[in-house]
N, C-alpha and C positions, 0 to 999 in steps of 0.2 A: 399306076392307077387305071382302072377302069371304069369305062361310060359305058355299063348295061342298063341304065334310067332311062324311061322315056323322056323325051323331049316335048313340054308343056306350051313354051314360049316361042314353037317356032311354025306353025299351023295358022295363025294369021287369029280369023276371029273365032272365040267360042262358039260352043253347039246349042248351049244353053238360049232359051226363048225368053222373051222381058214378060214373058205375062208369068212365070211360072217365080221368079227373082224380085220380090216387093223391091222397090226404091224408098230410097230412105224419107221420104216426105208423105209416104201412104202408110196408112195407118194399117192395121187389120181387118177384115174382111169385115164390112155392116151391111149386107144386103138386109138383113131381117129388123134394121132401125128406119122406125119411121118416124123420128123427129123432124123439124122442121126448122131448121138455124133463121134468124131471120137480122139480118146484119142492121137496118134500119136501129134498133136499141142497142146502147152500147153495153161490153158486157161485164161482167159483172165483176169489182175490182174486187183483190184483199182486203181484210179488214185491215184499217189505218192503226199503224202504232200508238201506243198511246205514250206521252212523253212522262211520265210519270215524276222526272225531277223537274222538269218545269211548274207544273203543278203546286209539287211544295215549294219549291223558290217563291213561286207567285204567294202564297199562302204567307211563307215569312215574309216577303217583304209588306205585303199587304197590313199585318200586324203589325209588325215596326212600325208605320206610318200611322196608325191607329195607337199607337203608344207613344210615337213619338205627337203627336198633335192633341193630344190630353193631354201631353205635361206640361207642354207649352200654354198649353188656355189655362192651365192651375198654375202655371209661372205667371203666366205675364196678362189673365183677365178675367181672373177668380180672384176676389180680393180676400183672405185671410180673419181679417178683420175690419167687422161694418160698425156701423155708429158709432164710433168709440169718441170722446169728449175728452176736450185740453182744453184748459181754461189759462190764462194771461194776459202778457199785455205787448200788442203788436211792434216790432220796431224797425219791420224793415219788409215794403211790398216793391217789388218791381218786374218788369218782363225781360223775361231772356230769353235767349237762345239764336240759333244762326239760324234754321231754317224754319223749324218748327218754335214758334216766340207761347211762350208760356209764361202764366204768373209763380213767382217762384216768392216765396215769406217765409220771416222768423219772426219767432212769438219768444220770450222769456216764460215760461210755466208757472205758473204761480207757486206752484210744488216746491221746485227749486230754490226760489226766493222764501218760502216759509223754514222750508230745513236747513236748519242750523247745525245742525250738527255732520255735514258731506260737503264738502269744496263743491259750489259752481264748479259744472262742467261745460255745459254749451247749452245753444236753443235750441227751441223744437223747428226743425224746417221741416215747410211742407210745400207742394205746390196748389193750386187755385185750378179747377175745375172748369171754371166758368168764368166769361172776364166780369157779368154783372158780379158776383160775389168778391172778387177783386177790388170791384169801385164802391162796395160796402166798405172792403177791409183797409183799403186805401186812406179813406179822411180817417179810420184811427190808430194810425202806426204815429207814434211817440206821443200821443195825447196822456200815454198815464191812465187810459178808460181801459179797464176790465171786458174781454172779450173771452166767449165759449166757442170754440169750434169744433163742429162735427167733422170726423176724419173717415177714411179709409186708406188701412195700409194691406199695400199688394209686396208680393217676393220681388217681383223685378219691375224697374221701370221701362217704360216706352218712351220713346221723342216725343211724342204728340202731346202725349200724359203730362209729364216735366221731370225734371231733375229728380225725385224725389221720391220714394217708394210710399209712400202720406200725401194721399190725398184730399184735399178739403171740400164737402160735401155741405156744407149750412156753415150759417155764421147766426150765434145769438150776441147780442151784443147786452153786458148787464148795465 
């Protein structure tokens, strides 16, 4: 083998001038730009991504909630049926419950007692709205006196409400 090559690496330092060799942090020649950088404002970022499934997540969820809380107030404080009327004869008021004490009553229906012709099945329970209307209904549970009650019945009950999806809104007494 032969070494007729010159020898690159053994001459110490290049001939080469640094003004004619850009270094890697200078950019290209701008003598002819006359902007003016002005570092006090900061500069100007990318535009921000935009999350686009967060958006919709938010969106569903946000309707769930919206659907879910309308069905709850036509569950449980929309009542279904307003002034409706049962007429009989009271025979049983009293207060229950462990935290929330409500007036809870059974009335026999007059209905009931007229048709002859369908077994007795049970009373109308309902609960008492009010404790005044209670201490109406109270002196006539087992008197045998003919009583009209105004009701409202919801799909579900609440604690506060009472036991009982009929709630009693007036008392006529005949």
């Amino acid at each position: 083998m032969r070494d007729d090559h010159e020898d690159y690496f053994l001459d110490g330092e290049p001939d080469e001038s640094p003004a004619t060799v850009p270094t890697p942090n200078q950019g290209p020649d701008r003598s002819g730009d006359n902007r003016v950088i002005d570092f006090d404002t900061p500069a100007p970022s990318a535009p921000k991504r935009r999350h686009r499934g967060r958006k919709v997540l938010a969106w569903i969820v946000f309707i769930c909630l919206i659907v879910l809380g309308a069905w709850f107030y036509i569950r449980y404080f929309n009542p279904y049926v307003t002034e409706a009327h049962a007429s009989g004869y009271i025979t049983n008021v009293e207060k229950r419950g462990i935290i929330f004490k409500t007036f809870e009553a059974e009335m026999i229906s007059e209905r009931a007692l007229a048709d002859t012709t369908r077994v007795y099945t049970r009373d109308f329970t309902f609960s008492v709205r009010s404790d005044s209307l209670a201490r109406i209904l109270q002196p006539l549970q087992g008197t045998g006196r003919k009583v009209t009650v105004v009701y409202e019945r919801y799909y579900g009950m609440l604690p506060w409400r009472g036991g009982s999806p009929c709630v009693v809104t007036g008392v006529i007494s005949d």
